[in-house]
C-alpha positions as YAML, in Angstrom:
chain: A
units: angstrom
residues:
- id: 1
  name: UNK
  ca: [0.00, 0.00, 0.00]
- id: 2
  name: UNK
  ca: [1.75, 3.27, -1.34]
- id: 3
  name: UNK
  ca: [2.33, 5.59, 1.60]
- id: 4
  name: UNK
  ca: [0.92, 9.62, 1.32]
- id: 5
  name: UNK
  ca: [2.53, 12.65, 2.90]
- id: 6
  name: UNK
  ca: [1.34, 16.28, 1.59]
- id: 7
  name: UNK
  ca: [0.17, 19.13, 3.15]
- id: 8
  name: UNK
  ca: [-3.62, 20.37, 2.53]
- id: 9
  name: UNK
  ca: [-6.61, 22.61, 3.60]
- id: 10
  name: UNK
  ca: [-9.04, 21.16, 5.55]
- id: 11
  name: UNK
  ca: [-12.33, 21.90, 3.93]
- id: 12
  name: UNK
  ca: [-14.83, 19.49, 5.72]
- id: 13
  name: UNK
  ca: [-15.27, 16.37, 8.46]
- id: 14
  name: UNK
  ca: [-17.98, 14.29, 9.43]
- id: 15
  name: UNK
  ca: [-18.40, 12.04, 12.32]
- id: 16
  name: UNK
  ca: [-17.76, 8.44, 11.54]
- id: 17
  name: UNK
  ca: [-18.81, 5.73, 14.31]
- id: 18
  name: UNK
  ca: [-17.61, 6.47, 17.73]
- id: 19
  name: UNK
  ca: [-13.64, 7.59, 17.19]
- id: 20
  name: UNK
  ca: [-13.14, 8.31, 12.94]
- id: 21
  name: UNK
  ca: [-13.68, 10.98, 10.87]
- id: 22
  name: UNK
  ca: [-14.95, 11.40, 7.20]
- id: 23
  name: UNK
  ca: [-12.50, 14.40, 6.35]
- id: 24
  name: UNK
  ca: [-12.92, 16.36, 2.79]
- id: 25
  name: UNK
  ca: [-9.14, 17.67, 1.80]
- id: 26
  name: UNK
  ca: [-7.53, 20.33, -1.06]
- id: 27
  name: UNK
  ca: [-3.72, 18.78, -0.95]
- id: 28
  name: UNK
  ca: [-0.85, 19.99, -2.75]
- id: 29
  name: UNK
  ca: [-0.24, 17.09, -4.55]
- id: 30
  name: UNK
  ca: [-3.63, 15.36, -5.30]
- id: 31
  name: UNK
  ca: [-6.00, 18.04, -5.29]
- id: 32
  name: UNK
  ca: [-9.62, 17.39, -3.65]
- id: 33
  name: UNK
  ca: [-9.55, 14.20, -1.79]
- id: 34
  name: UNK
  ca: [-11.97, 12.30, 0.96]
- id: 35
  name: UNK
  ca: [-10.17, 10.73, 3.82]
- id: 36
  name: UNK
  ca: [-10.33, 8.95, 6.79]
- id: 37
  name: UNK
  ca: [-9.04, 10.46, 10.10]
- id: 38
  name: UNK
  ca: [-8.86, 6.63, 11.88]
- id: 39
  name: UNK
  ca: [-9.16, 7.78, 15.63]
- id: 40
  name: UNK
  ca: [-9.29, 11.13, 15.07]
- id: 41
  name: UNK
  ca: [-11.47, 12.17, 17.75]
- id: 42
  name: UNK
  ca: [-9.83, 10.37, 20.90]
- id: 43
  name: UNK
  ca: [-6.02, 10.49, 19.67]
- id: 44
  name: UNK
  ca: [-4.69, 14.24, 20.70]
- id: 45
  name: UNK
  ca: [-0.99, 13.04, 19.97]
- id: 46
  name: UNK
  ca: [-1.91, 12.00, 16.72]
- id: 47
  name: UNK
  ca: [-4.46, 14.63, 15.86]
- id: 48
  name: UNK
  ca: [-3.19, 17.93, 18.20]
- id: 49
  name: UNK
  ca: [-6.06, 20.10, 16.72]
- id: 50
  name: UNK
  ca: [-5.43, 19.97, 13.63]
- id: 51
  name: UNK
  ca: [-8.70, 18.94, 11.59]
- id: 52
  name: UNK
  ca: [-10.78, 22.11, 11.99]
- id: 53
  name: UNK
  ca: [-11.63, 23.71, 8.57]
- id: 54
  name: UNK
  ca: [-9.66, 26.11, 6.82]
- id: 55
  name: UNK
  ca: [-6.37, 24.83, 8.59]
- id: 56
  name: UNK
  ca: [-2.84, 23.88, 6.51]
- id: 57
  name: UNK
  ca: [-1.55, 20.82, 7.98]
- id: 58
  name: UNK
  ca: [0.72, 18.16, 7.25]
- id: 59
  name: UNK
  ca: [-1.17, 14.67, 6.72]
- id: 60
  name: UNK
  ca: [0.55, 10.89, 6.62]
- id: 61
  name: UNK
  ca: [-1.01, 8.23, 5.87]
- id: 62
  name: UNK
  ca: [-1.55, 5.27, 2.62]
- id: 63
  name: UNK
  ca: [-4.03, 4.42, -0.16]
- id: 64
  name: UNK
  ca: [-5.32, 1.45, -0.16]
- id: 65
  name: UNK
  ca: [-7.19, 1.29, -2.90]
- id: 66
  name: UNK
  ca: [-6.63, 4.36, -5.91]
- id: 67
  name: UNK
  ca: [-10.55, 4.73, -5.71]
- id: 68
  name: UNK
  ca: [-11.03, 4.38, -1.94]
- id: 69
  name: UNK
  ca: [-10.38, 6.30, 0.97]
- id: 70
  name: UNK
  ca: [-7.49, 7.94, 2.13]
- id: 71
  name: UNK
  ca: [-6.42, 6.52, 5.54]
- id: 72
  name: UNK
  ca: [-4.89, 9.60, 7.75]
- id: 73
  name: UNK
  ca: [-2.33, 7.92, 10.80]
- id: 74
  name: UNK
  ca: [-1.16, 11.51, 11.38]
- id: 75
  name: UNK
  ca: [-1.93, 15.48, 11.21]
- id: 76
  name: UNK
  ca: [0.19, 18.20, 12.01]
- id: 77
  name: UNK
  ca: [-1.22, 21.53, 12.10]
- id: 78
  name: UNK
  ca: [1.14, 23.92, 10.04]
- id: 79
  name: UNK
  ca: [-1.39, 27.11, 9.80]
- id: 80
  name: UNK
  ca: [-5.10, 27.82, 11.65]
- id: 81
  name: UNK
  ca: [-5.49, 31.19, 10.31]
- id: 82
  name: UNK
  ca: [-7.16, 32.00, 13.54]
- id: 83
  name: UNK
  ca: [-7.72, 35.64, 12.68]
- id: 84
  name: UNK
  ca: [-10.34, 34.44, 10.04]
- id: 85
  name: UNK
  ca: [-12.77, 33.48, 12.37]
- id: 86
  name: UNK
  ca: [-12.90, 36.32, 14.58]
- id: 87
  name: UNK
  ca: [-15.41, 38.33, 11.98]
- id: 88
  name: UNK
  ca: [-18.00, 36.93, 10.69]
- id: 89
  name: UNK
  ca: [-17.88, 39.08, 7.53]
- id: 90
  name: UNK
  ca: [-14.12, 37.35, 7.25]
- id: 91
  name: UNK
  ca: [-15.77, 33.88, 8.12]
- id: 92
  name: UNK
  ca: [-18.23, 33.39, 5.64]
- id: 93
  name: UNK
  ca: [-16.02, 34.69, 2.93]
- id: 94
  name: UNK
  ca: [-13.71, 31.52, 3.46]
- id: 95
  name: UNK
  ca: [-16.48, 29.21, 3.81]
- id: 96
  name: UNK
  ca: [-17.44, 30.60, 0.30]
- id: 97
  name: UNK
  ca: [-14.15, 29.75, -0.67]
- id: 98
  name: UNK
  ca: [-14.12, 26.16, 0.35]
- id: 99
  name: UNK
  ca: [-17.39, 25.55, -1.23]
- id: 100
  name: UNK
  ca: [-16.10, 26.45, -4.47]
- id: 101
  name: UNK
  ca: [-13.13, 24.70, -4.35]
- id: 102
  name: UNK
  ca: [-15.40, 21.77, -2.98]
- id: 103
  name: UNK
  ca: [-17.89, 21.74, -5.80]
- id: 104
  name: UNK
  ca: [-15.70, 22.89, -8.82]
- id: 105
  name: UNK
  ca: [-12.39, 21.41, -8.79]
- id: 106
  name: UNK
  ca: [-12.05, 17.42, -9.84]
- id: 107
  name: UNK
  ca: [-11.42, 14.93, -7.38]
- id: 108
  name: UNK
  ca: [-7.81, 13.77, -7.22]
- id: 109
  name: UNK
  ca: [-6.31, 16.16, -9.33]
- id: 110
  name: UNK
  ca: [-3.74, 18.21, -8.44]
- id: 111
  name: UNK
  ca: [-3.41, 21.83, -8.74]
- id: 112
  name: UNK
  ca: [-0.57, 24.15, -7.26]
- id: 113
  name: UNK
  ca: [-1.59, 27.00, -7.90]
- id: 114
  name: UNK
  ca: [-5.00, 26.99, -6.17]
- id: 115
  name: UNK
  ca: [-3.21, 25.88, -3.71]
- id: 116
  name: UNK
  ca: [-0.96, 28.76, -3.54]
- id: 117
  name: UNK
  ca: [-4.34, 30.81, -4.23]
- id: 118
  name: UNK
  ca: [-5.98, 29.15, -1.09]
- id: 119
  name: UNK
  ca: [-3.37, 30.28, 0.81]
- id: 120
  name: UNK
  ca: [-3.17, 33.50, 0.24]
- id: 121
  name: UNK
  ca: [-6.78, 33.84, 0.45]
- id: 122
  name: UNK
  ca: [-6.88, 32.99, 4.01]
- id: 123
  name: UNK
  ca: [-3.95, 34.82, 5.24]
- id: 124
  name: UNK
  ca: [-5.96, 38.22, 3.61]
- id: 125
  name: UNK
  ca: [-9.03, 36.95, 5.51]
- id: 126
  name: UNK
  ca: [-7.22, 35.97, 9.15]
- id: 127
  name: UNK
  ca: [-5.68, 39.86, 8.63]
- id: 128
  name: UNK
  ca: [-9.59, 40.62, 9.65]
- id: 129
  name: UNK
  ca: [-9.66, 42.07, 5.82]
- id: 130
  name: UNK
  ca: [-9.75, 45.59, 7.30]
- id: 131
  name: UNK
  ca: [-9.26, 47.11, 3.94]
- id: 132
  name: UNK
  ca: [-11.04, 49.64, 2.30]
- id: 133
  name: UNK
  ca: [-11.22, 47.69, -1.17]
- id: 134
  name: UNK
  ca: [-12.46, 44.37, 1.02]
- id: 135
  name: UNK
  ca: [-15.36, 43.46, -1.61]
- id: 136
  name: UNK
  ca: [-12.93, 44.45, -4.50]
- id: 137
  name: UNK
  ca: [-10.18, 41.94, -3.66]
- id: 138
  name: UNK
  ca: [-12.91, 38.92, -3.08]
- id: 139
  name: UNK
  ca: [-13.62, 39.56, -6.85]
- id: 140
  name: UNK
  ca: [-10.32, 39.70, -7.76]
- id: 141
  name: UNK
  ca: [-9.73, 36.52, -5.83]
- id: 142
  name: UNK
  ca: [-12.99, 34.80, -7.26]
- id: 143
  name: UNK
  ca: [-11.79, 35.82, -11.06]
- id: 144
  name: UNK
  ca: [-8.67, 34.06, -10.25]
- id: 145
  name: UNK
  ca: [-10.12, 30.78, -8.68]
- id: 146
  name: UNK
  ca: [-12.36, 30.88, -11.49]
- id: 147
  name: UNK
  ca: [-9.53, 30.92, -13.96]
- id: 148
  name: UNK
  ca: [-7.68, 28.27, -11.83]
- id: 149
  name: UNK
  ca: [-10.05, 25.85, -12.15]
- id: 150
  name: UNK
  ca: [-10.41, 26.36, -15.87]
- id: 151
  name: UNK
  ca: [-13.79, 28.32, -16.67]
- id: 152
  name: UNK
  ca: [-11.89, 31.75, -17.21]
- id: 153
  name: UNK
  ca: [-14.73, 33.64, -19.24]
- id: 154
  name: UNK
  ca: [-14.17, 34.69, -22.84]
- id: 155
  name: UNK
  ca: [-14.60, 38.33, -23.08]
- id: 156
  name: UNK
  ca: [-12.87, 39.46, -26.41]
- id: 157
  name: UNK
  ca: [-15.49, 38.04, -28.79]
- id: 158
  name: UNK
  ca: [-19.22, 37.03, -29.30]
- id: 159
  name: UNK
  ca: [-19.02, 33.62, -28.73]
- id: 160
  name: UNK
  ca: [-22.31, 33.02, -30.40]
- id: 161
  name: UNK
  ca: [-21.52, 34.48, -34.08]
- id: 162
  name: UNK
  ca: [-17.37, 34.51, -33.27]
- id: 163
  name: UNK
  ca: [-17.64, 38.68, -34.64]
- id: 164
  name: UNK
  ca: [-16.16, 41.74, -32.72]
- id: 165
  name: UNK
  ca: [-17.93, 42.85, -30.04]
- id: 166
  name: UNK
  ca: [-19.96, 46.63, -30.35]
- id: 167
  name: UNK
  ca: [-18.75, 49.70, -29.21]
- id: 168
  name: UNK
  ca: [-21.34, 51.10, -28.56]
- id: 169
  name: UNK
  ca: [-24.40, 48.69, -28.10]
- id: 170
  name: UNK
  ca: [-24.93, 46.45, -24.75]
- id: 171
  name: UNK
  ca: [-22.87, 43.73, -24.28]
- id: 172
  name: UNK
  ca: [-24.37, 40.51, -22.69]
- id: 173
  name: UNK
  ca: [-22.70, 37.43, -20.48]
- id: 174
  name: UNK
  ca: [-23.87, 34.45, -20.92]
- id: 175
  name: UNK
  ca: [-22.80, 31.58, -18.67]
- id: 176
  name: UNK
  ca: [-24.03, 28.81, -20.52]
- id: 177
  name: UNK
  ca: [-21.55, 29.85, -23.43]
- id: 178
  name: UNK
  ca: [-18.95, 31.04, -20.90]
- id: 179
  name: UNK
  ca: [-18.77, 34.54, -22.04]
- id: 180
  name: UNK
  ca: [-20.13, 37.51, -23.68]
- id: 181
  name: UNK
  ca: [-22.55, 37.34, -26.32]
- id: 182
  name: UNK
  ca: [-23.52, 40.25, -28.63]
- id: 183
  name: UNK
  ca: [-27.08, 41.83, -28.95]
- id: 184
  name: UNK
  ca: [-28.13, 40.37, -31.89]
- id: 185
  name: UNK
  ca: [-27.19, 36.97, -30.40]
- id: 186
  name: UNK
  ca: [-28.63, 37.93, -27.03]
- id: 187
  name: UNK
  ca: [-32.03, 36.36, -27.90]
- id: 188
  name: UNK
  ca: [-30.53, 32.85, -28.29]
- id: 189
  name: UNK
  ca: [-29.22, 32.59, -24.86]
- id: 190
  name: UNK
  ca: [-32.31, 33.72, -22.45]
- id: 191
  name: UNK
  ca: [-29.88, 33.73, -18.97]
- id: 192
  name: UNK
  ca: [-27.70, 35.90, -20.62]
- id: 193
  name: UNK
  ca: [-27.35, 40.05, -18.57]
- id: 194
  name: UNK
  ca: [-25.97, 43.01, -19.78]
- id: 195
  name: UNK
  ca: [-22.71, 43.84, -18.71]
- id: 196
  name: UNK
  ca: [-21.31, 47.38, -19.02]
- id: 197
  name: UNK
  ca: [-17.93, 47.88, -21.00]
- id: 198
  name: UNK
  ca: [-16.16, 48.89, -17.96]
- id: 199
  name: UNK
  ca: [-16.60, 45.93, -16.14]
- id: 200
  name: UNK
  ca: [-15.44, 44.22, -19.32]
- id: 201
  name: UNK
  ca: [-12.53, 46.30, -19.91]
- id: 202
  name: UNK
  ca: [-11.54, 45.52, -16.21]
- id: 203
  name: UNK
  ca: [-11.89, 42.00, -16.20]
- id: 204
  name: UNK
  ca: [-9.57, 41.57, -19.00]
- id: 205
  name: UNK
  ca: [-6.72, 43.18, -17.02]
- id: 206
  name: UNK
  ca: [-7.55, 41.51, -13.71]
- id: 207
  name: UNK
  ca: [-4.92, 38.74, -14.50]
- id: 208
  name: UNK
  ca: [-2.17, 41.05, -15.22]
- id: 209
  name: UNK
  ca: [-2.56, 43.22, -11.77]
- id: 210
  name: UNK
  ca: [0.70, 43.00, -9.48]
- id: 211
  name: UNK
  ca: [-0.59, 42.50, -5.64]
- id: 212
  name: UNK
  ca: [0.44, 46.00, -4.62]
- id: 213
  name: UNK
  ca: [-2.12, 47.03, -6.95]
- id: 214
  name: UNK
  ca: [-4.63, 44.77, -6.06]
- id: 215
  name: UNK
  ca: [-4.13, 46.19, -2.40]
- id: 216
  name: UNK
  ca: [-4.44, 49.82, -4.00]
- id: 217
  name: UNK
  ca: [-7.46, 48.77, -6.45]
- id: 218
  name: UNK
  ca: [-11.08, 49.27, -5.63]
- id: 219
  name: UNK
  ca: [-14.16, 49.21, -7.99]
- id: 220
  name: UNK
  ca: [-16.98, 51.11, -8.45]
- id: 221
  name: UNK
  ca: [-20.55, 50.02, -7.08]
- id: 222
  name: UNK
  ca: [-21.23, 49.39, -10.63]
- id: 223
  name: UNK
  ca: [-18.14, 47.13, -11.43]
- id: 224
  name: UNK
  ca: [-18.72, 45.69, -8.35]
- id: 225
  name: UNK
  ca: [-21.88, 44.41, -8.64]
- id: 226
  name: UNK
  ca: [-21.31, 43.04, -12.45]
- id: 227
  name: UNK
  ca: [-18.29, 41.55, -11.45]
- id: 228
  name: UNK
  ca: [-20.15, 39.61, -8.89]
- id: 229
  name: UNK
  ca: [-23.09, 38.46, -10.73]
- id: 230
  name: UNK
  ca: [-21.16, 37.32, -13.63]
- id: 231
  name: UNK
  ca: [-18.72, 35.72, -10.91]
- id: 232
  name: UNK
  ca: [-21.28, 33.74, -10.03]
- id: 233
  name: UNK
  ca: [-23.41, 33.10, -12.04]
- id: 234
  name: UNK
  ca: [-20.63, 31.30, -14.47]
- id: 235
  name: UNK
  ca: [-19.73, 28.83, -10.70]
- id: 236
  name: UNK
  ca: [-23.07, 28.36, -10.57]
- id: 237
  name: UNK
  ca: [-23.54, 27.11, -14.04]
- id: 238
  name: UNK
  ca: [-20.33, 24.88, -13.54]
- id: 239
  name: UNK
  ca: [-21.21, 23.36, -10.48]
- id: 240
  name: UNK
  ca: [-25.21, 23.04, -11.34]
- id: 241
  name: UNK
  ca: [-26.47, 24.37, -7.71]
- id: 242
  name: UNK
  ca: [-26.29, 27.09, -5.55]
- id: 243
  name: UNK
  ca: [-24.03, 28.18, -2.63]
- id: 244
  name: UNK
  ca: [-25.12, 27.85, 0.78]
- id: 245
  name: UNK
  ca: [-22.23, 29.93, 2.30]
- id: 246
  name: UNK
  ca: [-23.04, 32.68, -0.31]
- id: 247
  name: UNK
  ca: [-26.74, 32.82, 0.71]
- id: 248
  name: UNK
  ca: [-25.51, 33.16, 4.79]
- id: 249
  name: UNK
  ca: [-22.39, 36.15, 3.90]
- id: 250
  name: UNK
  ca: [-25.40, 37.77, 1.05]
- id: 251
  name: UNK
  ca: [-27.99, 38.15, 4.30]
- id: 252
  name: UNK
  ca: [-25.15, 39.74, 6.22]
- id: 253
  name: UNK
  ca: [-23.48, 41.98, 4.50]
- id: 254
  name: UNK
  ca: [-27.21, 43.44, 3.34]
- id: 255
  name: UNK
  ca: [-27.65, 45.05, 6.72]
- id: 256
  name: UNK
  ca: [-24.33, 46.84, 5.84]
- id: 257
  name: UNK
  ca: [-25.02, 48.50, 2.98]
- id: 258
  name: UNK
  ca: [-28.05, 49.57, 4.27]
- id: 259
  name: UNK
  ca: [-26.39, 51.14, 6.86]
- id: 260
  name: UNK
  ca: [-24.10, 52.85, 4.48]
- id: 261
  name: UNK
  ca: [-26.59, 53.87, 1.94]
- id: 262
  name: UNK
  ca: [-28.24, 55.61, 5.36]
- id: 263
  name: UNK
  ca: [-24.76, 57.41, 6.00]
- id: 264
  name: UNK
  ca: [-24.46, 58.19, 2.49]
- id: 265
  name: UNK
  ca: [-28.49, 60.09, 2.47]
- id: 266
  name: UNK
  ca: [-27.18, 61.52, 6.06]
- id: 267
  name: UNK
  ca: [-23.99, 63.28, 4.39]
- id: 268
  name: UNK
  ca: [-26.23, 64.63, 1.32]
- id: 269
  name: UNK
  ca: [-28.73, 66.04, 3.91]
- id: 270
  name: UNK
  ca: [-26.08, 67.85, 5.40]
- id: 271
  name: UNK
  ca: [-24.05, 68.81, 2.30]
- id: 272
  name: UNK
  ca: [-27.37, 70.35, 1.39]
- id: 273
  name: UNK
  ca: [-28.28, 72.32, 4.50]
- id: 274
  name: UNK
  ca: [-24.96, 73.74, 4.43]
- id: 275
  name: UNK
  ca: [-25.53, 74.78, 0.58]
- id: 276
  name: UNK
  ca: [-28.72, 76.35, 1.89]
...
């Protein structure tokens, strides 16, 4: 039986009988893989609290089977990225995370670079993502998961007729065809929405952004709010469901930007007493 030792993100457990766990994995070298944690839940030398989600650990263990389970002997915790779950704004964008990388990427096939993604993901979040572009960098990060896992949208062509996109009229995303669509061809794809040219233009040059400026860029309510709904909408098509974690962060962030449409109403109010 071949032995295994990699490092992964714990994404999920389940209890299994009185002592083992059922434990869902992202590992360096394998990709997304379901294990068993034999003893995991009495054995603190073997397990020192290391199997809670979002962790990095190191994992040993063998295959018995290439199709069955993973057996886990051993787990040392090499990152908990405690920080993350001290907001819940911060908590729920992880658990976003996993559920993508849960859904979308094949079983048993490895890729470093979402890895390294992963990673850097949750050391943003466990900073307590105090930054004033917050929602800006969760796009960026979804566009590149997205690309990652291979469903990087098309957005330099109709992909309906193959012809150049207008200049001037609407331009329309359509996740079945994994891009945009023009507005003649708009008709043929009924989930397609209109997307403006900004949000386009942006897109396009996501890939090529250097972190300092991702920490420096922020988008516009406008881009923001394409950039999301084309986000996902094209993981939803991929994956064929919705996402529960994205319903939960959704419900809480809406409270915020009530609260900051409020302050926004509040500073015109004043901006205009002070013009009267």
């Amino acid at each position: 039986m071949p032995r295994v030792k990699d490092q992964a993100f714990i994404i999920s457990k389940t209890d299994f009988g009185e002592s083992d766990l059922i434990i869902t994995l992202f590992s360096l070298s394998r990709g997304r893989v379901s294990a068993i944690g034999k003893g995991a839940k009495r054995s603190r030398r073997r397990f020192p609290g290391s199997l809670e989600i979002f962790s990095r650990v190191a994992f040993s263990g063998f295959i018995k089977h290439p199709l069955a389970l993973t057996r886990i002997d051993e787990c040392l915790l090499l990152e908990p990225y405690l920080g993350l779950q001290e907001s819940l704004r911060c908590f729920y964008s992880g658990c976003y995370f996993l559920e993508i990388v849960n859904r979308c990427s094949p079983e048993r096939q490895a890729n470093p670079e979402l890895f390294k993604l992963l990673d850097e993901i949750f050391a943003f979040l466990a900073g307590g993502g105090r930054q004033s572009n917050f929602n800006c960098r969760i796009r960026l990060f979804e566009l590149q998961m997205i690309a990652l896992m291979g469903f990087k949208p098309r957005l330099d062509l109709c992909l309906d007729c193959h012809g150049e996109l207008p200049q001037r009229n609407g331009l329309f995303f359509s996740p079945r065809a994994g891009g945009l669509v023009c507005d003649r061809c708009q008709v043929r794809h009924p989930a397609a929405f209109r997307v403006s040219r900004g949000t386009v233009s942006l897109l396009n040059q996501a890939h090529r952004l250097d972190c300092d400026l991702r920490e420096k860029l922020n988008f516009t309510p406008r881009v923001e709010q394409e950039s999301a709904q084309l986000c996902r909408a094209l993981l939803r098509w991929h994956s064929g469901c919705d996402f529960k974690s994205l319903k939960i962060m959704e419900s809480h962030d809406r409270p915020r930007r009530g609260l900051d449409r409020q302050r926004e109403w509040n500073l015109g109010d004043e901006a205009g007493a002070r013009n009267r």
